[in-house]
C-alpha positions as CSV (number, residue, x, y, z in Angstrom):
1,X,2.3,64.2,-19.1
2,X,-1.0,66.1,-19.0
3,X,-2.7,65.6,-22.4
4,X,-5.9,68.0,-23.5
5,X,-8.5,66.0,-25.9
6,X,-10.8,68.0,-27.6
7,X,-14.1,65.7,-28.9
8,X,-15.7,63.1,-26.1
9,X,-16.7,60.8,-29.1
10,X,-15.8,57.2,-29.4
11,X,-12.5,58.2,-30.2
12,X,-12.4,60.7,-27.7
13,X,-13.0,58.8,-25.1
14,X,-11.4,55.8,-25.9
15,X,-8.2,57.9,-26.2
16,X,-8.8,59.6,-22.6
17,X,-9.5,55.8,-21.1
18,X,-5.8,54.4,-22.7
19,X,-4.1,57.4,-21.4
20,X,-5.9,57.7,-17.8
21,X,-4.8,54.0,-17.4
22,X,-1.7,54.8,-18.4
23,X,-1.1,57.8,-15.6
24,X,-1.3,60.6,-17.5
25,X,-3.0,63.8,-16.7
26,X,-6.1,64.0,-18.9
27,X,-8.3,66.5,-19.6
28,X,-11.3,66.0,-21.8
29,X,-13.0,68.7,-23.8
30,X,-16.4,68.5,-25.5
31,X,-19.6,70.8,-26.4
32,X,-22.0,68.3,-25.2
33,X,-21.6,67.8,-21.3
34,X,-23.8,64.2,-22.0
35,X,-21.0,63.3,-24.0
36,X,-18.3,63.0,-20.4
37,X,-21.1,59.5,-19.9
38,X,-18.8,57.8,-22.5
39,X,-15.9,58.4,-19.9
40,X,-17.6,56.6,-17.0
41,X,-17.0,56.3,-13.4
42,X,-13.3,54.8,-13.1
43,X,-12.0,57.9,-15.6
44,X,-9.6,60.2,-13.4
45,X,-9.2,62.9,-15.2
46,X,-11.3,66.3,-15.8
47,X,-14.1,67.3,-17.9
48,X,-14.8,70.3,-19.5
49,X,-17.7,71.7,-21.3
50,X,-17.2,73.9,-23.9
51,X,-16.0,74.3,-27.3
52,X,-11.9,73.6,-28.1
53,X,-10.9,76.7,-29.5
54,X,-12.0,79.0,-27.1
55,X,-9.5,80.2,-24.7
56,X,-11.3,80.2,-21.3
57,X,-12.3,76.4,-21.9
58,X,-9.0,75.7,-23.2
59,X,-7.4,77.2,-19.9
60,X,-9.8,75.3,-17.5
61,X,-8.5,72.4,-19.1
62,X,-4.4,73.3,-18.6
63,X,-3.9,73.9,-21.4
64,X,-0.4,76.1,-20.3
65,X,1.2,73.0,-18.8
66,X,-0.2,70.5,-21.4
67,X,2.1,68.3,-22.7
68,X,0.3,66.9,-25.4
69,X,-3.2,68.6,-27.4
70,X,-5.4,65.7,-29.9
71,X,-8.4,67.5,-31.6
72,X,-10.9,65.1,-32.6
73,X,-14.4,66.2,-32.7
74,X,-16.3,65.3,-35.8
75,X,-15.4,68.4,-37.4
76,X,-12.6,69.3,-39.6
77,X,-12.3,73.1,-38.6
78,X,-12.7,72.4,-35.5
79,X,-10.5,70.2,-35.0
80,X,-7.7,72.1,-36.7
81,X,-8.7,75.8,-35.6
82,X,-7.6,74.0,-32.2
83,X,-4.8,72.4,-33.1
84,X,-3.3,75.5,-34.7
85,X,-4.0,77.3,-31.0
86,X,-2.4,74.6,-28.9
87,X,0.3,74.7,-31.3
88,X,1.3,78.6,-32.4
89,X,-0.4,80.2,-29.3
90,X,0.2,77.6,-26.2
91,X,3.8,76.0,-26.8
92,X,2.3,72.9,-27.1
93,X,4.8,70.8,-28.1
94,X,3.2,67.6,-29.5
95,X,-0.3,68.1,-31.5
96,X,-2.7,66.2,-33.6
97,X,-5.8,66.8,-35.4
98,X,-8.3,64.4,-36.6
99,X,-9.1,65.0,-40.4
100,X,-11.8,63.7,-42.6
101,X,-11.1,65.2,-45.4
102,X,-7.7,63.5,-46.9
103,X,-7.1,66.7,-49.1
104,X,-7.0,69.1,-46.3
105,X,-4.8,66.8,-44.3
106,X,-1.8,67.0,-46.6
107,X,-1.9,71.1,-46.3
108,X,-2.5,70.6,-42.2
109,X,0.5,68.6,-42.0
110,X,2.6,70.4,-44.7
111,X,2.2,73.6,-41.8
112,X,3.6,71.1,-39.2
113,X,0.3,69.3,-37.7
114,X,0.4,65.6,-37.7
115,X,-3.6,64.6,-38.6
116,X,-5.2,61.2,-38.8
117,X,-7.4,61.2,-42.2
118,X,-9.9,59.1,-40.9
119,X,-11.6,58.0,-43.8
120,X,-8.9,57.6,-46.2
121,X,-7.0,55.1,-43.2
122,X,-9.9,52.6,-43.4
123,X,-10.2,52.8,-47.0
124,X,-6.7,51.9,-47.2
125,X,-7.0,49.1,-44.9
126,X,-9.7,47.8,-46.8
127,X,-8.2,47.9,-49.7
128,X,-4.9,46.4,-48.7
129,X,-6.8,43.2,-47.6
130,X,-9.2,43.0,-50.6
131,X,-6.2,43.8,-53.2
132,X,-3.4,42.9,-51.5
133,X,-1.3,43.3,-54.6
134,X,-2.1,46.9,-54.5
135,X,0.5,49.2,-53.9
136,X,-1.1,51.2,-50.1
137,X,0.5,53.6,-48.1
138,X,0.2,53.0,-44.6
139,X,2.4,56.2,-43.3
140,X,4.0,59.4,-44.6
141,X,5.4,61.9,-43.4
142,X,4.6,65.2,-42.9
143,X,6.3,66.6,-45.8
144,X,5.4,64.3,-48.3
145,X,8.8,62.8,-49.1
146,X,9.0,59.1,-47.5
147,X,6.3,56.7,-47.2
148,X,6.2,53.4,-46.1
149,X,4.3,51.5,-48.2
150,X,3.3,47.4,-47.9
151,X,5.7,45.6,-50.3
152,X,3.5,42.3,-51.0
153,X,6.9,39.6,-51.4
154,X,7.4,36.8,-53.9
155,X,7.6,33.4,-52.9
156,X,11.2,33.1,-54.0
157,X,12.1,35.7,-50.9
158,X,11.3,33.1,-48.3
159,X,13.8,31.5,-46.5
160,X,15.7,34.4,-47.5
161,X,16.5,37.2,-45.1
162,X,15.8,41.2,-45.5
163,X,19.3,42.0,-46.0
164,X,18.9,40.6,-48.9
165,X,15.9,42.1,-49.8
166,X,17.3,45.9,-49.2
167,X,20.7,45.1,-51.1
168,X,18.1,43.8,-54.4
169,X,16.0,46.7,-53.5
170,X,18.0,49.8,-52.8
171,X,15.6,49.9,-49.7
172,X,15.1,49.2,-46.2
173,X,12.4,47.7,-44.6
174,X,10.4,49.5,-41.8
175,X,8.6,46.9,-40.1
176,X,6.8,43.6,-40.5
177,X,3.8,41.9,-40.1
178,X,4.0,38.1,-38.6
179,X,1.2,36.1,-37.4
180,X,-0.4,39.8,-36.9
181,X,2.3,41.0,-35.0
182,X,4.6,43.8,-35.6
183,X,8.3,44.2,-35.1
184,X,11.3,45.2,-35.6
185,X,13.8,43.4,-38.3
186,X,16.9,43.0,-38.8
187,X,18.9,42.4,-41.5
188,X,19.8,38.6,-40.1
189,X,16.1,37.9,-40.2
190,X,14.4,35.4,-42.2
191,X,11.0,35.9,-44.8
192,X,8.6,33.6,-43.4
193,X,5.8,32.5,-45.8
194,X,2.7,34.7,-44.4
195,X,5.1,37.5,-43.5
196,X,4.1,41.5,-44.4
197,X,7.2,43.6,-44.9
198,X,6.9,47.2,-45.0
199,X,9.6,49.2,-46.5
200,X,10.7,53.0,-47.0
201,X,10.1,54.3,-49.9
202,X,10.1,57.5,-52.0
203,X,7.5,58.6,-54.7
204,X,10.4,57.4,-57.8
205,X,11.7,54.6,-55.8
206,X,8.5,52.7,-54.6
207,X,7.5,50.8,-58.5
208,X,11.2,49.5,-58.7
209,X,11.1,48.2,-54.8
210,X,7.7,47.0,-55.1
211,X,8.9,44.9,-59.1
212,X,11.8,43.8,-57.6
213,X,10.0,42.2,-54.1
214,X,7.4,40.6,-56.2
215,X,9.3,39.6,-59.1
216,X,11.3,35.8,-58.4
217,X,14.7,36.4,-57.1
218,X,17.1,37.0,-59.9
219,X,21.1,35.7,-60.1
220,X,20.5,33.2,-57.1
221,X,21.1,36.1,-54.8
């Protein structure tokens, strides 16, 4: 794949350094040519100074065969005025914009661009592990209909396994957390004490899921 960055920052250029190392094509766009330091010596790909939504910097970066486009530079239009070009004017097939501003990331990806809110992630990750009771999104999708939210799990679930959880719940669980670890389940496995299940939720269906995972289990079922 050759992937276009726009924004050498710390996220930048820690994204260009995990895809270089994988052996994809990179090509790293920022405004400040100091900024390419951050990259270092062992970083493969190319550098290009210049600002992301202008089209001569954008084609000295291949942008017409790029696979893949990420905007994050520290600002918001920036970030999606280039996004929006990689997607509606280049092809380019899979986009995403970094966003600080939470509000203006649910109308980005309502017109198809996946974003990364920055700030509202880590304040969700905070709060998850200073509330844990708290009800926290941790994904959802574009068009605002499924989330998968944390559903914190009474003690009376363990030893129990998460078929049994998503016939009491009406829902099925995404993912979970053990020993901070993530995987997979399936409906044979078995709530550990410590475990973090994440299930698939809508916006009327996630207070019953979350009462009925943290309330004891009733009927002996």
């Amino acid at each position: 794949m050759h992937v276009v960055i726009m924004g050498c920052g710390r996220l930048g250029s820690t994204l260009a350094h995990s895809l270089d190392a994988r052996g994809h094509s990179v090509a790293v766009i920022d405004q400040n040519a100091d900024a390419f330091r951050r990259l270092g010596a062992e970083f493969t790909g190319i550098t290009v100074t210049g600002v992301g939504f202008d089209r001569d910097v954008l084609h000295a970066a291949g942008i017409e065969r790029a696979d893949a486009f990420a905007a994050v530079s520290s600002g918001d239009n920036s970030n999606i005025i280039s996004a929006r070009l990689a997607r509606e004017t280049y092809g380019v097939s899979r986009v995403v914009a970094r966003i600080y501003d939470a509000r203006r990331a649910l109308v980005y990806e309502r017109l198809g661009i996946p974003t990364v809110a920055t700030i509202r992630w880590a304040a969700d990750r905070m709060v998850r592990h200073l509330v844990p009771e708290g009800t926290v999104e941790v994904f959802r999708d574009p068009t605002s209909a499924i989330s998968i939210v944390e559903a914190p799990v009474h003690r009376d679930w363990v030893g129990r396994t998460l078929q049994s959880l998503e016939e009491a719940t009406g829902a099925r669980v995404a993912y979970l957390m053990r020993f901070g670890i993530g995987s997979l389940a399936t409906p044979s496995t078995v709530v550990q004490d410590g475990d973090q299940v994440f299930m698939l939720v809508t916006d009327d269906t996630v207070e019953p899921v979350l009462e009925i995972a943290s309330s004891a289990v009733q009927g002996g079922h």
